[in-house]
LOBADO-708085 format. One line per 2 residues: number of its first residue (from 1); their letters; for each residue x, y, z of C-alpha. Coordinates in steps of 0.02 Angstrom, whole numbers, plus 32768, in hexadecimal, padded with zeros to 4 digits. Example, Ala and Ser with C-alpha at 12.3 -4.5 7.8 and 13.67 -1.06 7.14 Angstrom:
BEGIN
1) as) 8267/7F1F/8186; 82AC/7FCB/8165 $
***
This chain:
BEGIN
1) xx) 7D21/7C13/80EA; 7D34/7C4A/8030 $
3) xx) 7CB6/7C72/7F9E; 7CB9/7C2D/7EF8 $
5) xx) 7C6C/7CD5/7EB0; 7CB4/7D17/7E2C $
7) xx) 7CE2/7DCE/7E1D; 7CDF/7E3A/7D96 $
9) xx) 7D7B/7E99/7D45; 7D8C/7F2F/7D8A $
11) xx) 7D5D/7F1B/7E41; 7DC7/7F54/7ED5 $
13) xx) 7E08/7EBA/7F44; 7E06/7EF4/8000 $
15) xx) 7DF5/7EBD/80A7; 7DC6/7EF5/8154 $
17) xx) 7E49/7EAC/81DC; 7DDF/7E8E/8271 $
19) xx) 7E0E/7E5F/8339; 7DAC/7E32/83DF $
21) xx) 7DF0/7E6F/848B; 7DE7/7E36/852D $
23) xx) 7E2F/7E66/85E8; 7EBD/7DEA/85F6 $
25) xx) 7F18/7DD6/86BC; 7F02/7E16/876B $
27) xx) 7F31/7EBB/8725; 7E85/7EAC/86AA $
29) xx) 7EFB/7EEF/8615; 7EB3/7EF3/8567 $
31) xx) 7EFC/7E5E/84F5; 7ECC/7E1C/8459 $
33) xx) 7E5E/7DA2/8457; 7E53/7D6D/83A9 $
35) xx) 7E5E/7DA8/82F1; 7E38/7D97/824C $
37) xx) 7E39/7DD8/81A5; 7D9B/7DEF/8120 $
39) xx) 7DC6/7E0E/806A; 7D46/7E5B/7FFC $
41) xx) 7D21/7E7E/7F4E; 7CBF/7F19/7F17 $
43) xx) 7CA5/7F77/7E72; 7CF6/8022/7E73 $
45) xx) 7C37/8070/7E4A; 7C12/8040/7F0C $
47) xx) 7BAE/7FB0/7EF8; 7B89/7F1B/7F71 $
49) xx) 7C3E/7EE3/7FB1; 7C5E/7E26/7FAB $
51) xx) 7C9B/7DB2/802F; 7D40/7D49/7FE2 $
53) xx) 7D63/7CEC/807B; 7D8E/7D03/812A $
55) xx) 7E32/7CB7/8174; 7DC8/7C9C/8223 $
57) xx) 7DAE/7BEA/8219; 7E51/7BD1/818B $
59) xx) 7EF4/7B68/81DF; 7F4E/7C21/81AC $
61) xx) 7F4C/7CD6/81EF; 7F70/7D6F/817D $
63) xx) 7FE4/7DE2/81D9; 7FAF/7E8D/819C $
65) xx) 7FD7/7EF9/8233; 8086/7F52/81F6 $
67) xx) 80D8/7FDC/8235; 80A9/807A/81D6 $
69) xx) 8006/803B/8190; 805D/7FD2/8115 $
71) xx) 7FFB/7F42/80CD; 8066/7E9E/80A4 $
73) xx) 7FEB/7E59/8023; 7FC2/7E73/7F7A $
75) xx) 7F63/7E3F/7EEC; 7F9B/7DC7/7E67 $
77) xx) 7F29/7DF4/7DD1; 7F61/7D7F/7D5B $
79) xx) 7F3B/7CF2/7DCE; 7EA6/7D3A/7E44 $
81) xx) 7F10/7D05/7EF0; 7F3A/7D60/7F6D $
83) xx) 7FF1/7D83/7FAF; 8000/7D94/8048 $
85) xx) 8070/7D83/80F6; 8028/7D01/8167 $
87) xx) 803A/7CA2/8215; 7FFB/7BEE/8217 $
89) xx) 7F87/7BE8/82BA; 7FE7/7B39/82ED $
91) xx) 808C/7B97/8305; 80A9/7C07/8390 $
93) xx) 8086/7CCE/8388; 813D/7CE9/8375 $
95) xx) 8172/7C71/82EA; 81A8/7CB4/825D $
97) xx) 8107/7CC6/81D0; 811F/7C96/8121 $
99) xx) 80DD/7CEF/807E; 804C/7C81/8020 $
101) xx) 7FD9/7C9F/7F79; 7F3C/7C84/7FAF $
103) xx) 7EA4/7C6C/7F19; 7E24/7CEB/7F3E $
105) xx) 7DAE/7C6C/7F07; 7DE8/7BD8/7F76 $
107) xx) 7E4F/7C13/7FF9; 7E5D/7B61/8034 $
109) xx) 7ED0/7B41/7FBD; 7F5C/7BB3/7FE8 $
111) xx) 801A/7B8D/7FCA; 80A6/7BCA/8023 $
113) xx) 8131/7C37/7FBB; 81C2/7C3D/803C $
115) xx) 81D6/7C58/80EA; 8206/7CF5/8131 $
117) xx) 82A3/7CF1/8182; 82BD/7D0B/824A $
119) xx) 82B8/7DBA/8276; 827C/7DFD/81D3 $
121) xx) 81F3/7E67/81BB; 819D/7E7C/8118 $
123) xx) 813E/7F24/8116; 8101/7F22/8062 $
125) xx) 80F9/7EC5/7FCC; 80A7/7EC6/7F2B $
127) xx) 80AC/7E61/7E71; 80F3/7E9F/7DDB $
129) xx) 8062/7ECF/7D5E; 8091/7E30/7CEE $
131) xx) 8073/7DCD/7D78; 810D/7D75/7D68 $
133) xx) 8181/7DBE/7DFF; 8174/7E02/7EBB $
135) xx) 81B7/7E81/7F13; 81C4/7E8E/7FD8 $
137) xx) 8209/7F1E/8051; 823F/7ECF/80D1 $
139) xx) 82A7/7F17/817C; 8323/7EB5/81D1 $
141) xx) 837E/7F0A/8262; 8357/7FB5/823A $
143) xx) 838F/7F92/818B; 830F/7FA9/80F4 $
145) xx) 8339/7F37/8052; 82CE/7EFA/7FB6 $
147) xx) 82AC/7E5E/7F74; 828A/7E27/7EC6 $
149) xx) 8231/7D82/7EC1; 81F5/7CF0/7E42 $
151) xx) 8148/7CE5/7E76; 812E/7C2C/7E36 $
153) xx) 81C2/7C00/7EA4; 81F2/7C77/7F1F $
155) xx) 82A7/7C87/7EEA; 82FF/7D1E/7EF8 $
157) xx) 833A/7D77/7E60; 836B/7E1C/7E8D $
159) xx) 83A5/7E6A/7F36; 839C/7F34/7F51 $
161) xx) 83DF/7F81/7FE4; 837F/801C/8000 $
163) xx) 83DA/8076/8096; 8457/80C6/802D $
165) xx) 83D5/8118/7FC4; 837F/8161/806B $
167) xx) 8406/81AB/80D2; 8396/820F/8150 $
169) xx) 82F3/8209/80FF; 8264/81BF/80F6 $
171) xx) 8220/812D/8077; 8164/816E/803B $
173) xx) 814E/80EF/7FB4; 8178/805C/7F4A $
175) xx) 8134/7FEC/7EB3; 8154/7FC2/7E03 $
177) xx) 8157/800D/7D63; 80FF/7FD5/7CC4 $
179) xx) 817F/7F85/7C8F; 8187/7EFD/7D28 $
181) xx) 8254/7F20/7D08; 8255/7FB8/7D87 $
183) xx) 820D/800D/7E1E; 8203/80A5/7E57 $
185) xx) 8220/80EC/7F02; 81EA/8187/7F62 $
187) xx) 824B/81E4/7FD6; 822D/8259/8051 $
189) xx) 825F/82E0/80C6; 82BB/8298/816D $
191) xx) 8251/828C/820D; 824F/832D/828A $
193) xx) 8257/83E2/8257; 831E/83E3/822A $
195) xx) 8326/840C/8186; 8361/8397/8104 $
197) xx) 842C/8388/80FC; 8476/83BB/804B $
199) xx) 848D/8306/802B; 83E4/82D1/805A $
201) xx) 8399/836F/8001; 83C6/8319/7F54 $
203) xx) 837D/8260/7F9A; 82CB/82B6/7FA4 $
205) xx) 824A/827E/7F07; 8233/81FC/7E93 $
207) xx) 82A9/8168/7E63; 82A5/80E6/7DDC $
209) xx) 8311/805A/7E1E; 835A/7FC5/7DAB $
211) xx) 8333/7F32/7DF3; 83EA/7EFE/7DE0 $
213) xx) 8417/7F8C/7E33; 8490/7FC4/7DA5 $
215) xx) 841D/8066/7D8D; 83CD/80DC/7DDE $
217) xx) 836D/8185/7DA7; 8327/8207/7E0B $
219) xx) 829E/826E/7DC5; 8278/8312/7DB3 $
221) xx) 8229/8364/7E49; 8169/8388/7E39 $
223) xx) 8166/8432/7E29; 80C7/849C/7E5A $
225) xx) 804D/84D5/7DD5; 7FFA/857F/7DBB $
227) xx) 7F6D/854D/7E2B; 7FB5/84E9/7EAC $
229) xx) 802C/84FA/7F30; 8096/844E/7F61 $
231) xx) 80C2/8432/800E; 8171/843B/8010 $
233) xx) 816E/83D1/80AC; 810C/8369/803D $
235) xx) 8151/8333/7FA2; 8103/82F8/7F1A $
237) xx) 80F0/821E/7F2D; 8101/81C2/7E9E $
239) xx) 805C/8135/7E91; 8088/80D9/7DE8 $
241) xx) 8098/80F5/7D26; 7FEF/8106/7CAE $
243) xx) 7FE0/80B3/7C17; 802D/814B/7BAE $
245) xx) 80D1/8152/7C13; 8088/81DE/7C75 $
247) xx) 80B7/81DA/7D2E; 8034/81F3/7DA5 $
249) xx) 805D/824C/7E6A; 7FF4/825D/7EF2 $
251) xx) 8026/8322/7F3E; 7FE9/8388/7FAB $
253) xx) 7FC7/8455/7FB1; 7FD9/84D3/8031 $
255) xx) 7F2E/8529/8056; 7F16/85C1/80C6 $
257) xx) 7E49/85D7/80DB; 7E35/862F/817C $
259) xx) 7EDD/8650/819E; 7F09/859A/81BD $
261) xx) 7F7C/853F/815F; 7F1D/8495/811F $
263) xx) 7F5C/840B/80A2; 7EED/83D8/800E $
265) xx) 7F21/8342/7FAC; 7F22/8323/7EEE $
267) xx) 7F58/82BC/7E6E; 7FC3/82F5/7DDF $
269) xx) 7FF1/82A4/7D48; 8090/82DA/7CE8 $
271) xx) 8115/8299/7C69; 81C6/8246/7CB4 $
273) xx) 821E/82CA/7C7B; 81BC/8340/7CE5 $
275) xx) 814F/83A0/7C4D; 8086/839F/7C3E $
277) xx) 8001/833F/7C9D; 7F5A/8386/7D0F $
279) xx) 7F2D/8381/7DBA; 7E93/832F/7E1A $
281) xx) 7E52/8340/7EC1; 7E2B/82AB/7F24 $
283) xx) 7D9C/82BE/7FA2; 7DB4/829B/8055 $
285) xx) 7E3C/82E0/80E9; 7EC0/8293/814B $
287) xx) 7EEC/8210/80B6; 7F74/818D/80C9 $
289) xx) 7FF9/819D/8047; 8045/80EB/806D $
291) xx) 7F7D/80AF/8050; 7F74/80DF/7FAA $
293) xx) 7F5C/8060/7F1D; 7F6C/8096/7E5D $
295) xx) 7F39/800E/7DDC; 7F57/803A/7D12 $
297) xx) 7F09/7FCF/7CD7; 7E6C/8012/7D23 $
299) xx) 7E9E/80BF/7D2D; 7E67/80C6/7DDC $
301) xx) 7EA7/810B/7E7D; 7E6C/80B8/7F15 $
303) xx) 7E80/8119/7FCF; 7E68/8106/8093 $
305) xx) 7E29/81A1/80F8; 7E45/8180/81A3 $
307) xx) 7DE2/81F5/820F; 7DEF/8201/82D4 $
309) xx) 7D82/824F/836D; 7DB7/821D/8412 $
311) xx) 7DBE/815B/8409; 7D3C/8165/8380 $
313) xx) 7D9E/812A/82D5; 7D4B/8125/8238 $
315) xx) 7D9B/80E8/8189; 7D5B/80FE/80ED $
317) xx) 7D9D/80BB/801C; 7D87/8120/7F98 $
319) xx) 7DA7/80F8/7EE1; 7DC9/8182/7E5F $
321) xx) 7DCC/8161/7DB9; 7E3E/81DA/7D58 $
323) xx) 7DB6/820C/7CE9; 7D49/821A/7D5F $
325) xx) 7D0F/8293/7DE6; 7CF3/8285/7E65 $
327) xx) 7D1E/81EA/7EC6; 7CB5/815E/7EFD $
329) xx) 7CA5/812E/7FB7; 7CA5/805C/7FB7 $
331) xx) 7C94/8036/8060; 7CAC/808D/8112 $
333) xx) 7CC7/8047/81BB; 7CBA/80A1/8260 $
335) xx) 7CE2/804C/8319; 7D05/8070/83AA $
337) xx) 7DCD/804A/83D6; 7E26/8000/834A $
339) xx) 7DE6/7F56/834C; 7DEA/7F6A/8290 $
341) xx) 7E53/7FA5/8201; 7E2B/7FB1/8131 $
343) xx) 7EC8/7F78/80BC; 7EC8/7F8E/800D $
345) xx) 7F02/7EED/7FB0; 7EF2/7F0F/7EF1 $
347) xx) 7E80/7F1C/7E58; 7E51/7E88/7DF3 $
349) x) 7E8D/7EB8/7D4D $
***
């Protein structure tokens, strides 16, 4: 199923990952019965989202439940496809899927990029804003690495190994600069309430990584303003470069009403070398930070809240626009169980 529609510059590309259940065996367990992917295009001022296709009936799967929330697909602007991990429904479950660009106006006519190798998992990936390369994060035996990709032919260019640069924290974060010649990478505090070792302590923040791997430059932490008071268990996450070389973080403040300590998030925009920028609040509570999607070319910020009440779950996209308050709901979905999910994919630029 596809649409020949055309979209206008601007919109948000998203898509609600859906599944069916049934009681499977003597036991009457809960299995999957099938699932399927819709991908949508709606203008960020929350008007009438449009069906792209559906891979139910298409010889392909998109495999969009990651570990974390990550989402392995993306949006190629310059060439309106989709890029995206998928399963061809004629292997078995357990074959290993392949990565294919997919035309958001004709997703019969997807190609396939490469395969993805046997016992790899690719938990995100995302195009370079000239269009012209691909990066993946992929895990292979407990080991996290980045790939730097042709994306006419697949072929590997560059190969980062990203476990050194850890240690015993966490990765919050990764995509390109504006240059397409570097990304950056956020990382955070370890897991559990240890506190950071002295080594780790200076991993935490912001990096700019060379794609060759010959550089690498951490940034200045994101220090708290006059009026706000960052998390320190929090730090600041890098979401992308605007068009005047200003950086722009997603950060979160301590908050005491009532005597209870609550986080409020907010972006803030600021220059590399640490000086200037303002601070926004985004609507909404319990916000992904691994959700968010930044596009500078539209100056837009695009969110998930994810809101639970007993095995009610509702999930809801907002898109901010940096000059603009506040933000705009697009769409919402509430089930019951989590027979669905929303993933962000991309702006068409």
């Amino acid at each position: 199923m596809f649409s020949t529609q055309a979209f206008a510059a601007g919109d948000l590309i998203y898509a609600v990952a859906r599944q069916e259940k049934n009681l499977t065996g003597s036991g009457q367990q809960w299995g999957i019965y099938r699932q399927w992917t819709e991908v949508y295009s709606a203008a960020p001022d929350g008007g009438q989202p449009r069906l792209l296709f559906s891979d139910e009936k298409l010889p392909f799967t998109l495999t969009n439940y990651q570990a974390g929330g990550s989402v392995s697909s993306a949006v190629n602007t310059k060439t309106h496809e989709l890029i995206a991990v998928a399963h061809l429904r004629s292997e078995p479950p357990e074959s290993a899927p392949a990565v294919y660009a997919i035309p958001l106006h004709d997703a019969t006519r997807a190609r396939k990029l490469f395969d993805v190798p046997s016992g790899e998992i690719i938990e995100k990936l995302f195009v370079s804003p000239d269009g012209a390369k691909l990066a993946t994060v992929q895990q292979a035996g407990g080991r996290f690495s980045a790939a730097i990709r042709e994306l006419s032919s697949g072929r590997i260019l560059h190969w980062i190994t990203l476990d050194p640069l850890l240690g015993g924290c966490n990765r919050e974060g990764i995509g390109w600069m504006a240059d397409s010649n570097s990304l950056f990478f956020n990382i955070g505090t370890p897991n559990g309430d240890d506190e950071p070792s002295p080594e780790d302590q200076l991993r935490i923040g912001a990096w700019i990584l060379s794609l060759d791997g010959a550089s690498n430059k951490h940034l200045p932490a994101l220090k708290p303003e006059q009026q706000h008071r960052i998390d320190p268990d929090l730090p600041g996450t890098l979401l992308g470069e605007l068009p005047d070389g200003q950086l722009l973080y997603i950060a979160s403040e301590q908050r005491w009403p009532d005597q209870h300590l609550e986080n409020e998030d907010f972006l803030v925009s600021r220059m590399r070398e640490g000086s200037g920028g303002q601070a926004m609040r985004l609507e909404g509570e319990n916000l992904e930070r691994n959700l968010f999607l930044f596009s500078a070319a539209q100056m837009s910020v695009a969110y998930i809240q994810v809101a639970k009440a007993g095995t009610d779950r509702s999930e809801t996209i907002f898109v901010k626009t940096l000059d603009i308050q506040p933000a705009q709901k697009i769409v919402s979905v509430q089930k019951h169980d989590t027979r669905f999910r929303l993933l962000l994919f991309g702006f068409d630029e």
